[in-house]
DRENPA-3360 file (N, C-alpha, C; in nm, 2 decimals, always signed):
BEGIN
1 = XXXXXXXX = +0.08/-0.12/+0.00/+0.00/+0.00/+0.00/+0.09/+0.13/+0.00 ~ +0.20/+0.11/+0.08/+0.31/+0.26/+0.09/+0.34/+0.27/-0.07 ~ +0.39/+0.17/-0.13/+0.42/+0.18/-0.26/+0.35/+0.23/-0.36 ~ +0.23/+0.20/-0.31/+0.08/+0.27/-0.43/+0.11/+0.42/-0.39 ~ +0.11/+0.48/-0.29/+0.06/+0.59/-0.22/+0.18/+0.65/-0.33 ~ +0.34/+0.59/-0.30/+0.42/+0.66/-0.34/+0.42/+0.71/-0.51 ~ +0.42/+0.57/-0.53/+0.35/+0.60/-0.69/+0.28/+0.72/-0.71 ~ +0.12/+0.73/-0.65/+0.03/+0.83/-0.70/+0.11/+0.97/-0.66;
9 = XXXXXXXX = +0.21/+0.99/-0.55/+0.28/+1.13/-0.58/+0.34/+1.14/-0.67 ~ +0.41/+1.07/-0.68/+0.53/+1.10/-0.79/+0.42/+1.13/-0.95 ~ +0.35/+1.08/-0.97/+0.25/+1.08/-1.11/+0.20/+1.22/-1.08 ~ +0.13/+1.27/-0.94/+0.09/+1.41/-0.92/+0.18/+1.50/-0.97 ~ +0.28/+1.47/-0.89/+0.44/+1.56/-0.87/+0.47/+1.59/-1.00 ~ +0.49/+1.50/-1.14/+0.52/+1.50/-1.25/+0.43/+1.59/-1.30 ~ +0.29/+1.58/-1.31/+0.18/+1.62/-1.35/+0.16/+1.75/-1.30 ~ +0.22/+1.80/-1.20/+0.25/+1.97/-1.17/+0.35/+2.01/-1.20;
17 = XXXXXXXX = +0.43/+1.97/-1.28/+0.55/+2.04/-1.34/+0.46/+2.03/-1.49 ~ +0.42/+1.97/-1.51/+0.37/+2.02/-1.68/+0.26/+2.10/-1.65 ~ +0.16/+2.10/-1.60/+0.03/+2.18/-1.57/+0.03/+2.27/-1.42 ~ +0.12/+2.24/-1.35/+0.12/+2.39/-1.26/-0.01/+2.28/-1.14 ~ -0.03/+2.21/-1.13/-0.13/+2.11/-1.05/-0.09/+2.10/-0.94 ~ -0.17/+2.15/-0.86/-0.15/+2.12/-0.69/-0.06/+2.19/-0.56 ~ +0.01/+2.30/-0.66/+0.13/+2.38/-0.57/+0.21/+2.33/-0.52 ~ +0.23/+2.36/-0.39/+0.33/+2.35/-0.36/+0.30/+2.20/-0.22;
25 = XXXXXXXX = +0.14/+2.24/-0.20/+0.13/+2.08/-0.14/+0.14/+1.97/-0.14 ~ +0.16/+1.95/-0.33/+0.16/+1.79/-0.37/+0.35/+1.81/-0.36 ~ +0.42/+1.89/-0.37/+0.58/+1.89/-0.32/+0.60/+1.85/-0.13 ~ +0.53/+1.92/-0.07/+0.52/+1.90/+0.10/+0.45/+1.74/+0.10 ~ +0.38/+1.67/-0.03/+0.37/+1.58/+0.03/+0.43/+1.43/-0.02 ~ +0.54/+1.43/-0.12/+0.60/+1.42/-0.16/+0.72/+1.38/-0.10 ~ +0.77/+1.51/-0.02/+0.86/+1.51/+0.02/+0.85/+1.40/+0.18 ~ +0.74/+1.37/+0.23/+0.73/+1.33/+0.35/+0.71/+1.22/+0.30;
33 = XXXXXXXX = +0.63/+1.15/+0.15/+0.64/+1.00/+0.13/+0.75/+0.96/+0.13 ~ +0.90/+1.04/+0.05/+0.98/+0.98/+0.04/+1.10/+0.96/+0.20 ~ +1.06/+1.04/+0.28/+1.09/+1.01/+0.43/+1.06/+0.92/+0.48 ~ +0.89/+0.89/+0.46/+0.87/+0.73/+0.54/+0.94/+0.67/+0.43 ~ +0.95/+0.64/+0.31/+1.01/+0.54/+0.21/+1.16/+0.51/+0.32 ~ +1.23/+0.64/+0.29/+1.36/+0.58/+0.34/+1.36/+0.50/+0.49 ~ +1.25/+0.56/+0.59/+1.26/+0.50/+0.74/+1.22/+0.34/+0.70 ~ +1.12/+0.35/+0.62/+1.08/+0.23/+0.62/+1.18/+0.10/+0.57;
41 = XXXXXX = +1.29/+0.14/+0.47/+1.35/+0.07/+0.41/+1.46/+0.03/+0.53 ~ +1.55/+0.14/+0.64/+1.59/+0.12/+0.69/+1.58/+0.04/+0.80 ~ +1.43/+0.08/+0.89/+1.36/+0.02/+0.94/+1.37/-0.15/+0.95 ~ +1.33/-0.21/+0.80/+1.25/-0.32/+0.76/+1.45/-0.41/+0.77 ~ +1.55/-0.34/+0.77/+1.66/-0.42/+0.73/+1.76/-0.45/+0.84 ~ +1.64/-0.43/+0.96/+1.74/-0.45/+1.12/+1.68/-0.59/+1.16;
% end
């Protein structure tokens, strides 16, 4: 499910650099998927 989630930003995130979509929220949230991504990967490898 984190992987879906992360997916659908990154497709937003792209999709506001060509059309201006979402501001600067879909970057604030973006930026916090790829925080849990990395805790999680770290996390999952103790």
């Amino acid at each position: 499910m984190l992987w879906t989630i992360i997916v659908i930003l990154v497709i937003l995130w792209l999709l506001g650099f060509i059309g201006h979509f979402g501001g600067g929220l879909i970057h604030i949230l973006l930026v916090i998927a790829v925080i849990v991504l990395i805790y999680n990967l770290v996390s999952g490898r103790r």
